[in-house]
C-alpha positions in Angstrom: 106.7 137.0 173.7 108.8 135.1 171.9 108.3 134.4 167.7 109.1 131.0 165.6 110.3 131.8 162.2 106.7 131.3 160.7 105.6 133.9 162.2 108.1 136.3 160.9 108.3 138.1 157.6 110.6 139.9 155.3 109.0 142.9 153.5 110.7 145.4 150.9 108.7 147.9 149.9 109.3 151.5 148.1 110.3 154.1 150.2 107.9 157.4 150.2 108.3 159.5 147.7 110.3 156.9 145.8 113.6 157.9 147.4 114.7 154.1 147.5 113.7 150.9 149.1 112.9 149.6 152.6 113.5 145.9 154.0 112.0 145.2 157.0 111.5 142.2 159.9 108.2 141.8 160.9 107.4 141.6 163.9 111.0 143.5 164.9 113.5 140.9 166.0 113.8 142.1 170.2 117.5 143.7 170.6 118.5 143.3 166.7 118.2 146.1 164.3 117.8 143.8 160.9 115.8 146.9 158.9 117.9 148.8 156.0 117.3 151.3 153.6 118.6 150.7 150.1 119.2 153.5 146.6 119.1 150.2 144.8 116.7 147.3 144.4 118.8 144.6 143.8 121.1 145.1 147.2 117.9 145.3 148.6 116.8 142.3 147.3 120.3 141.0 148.2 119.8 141.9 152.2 116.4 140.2 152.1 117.4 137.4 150.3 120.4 136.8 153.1 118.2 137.3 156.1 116.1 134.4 154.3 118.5 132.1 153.7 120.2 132.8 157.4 116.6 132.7 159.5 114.2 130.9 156.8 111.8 134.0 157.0 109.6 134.2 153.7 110.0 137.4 151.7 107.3 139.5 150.5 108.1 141.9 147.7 105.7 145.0 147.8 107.7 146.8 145.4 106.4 145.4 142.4 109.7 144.4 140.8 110.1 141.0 141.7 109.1 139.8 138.1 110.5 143.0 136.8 
């Protein structure tokens, strides 16, 4: 099953335990790998950013810091 780009997301969300952050493609791109793990908001706010601008997926920020 195939997905347009509306259907697809861009989340970033704490990791547990607060250990860093998470972007994520949902649903999972089929034979691409576009998840990272990031110490730092901003580069991970940077990789979510890109993958938006390169794909036109929205972002949602789960982190709370997007106004931060």
């Amino acid at each position: 099953m195939s997905h347009s780009n509306s259907d697809r997301m861009i989340e970033i969300v704490l990791e547990p335990f607060g250990a860093g952050f998470d972007v994520r493609v949902l649903p999972p791109v089929s034979g691409e790998n576009l998840d990272a793990e990031f110490k730092d908001y901003r580069k991970a706010r940077r990789w979510a950013t890109g993958l938006r601008i390169n794909h036109g997926w929205r972002i949602r920020d789960r982190t709370g810091l997007a106004d931060a």
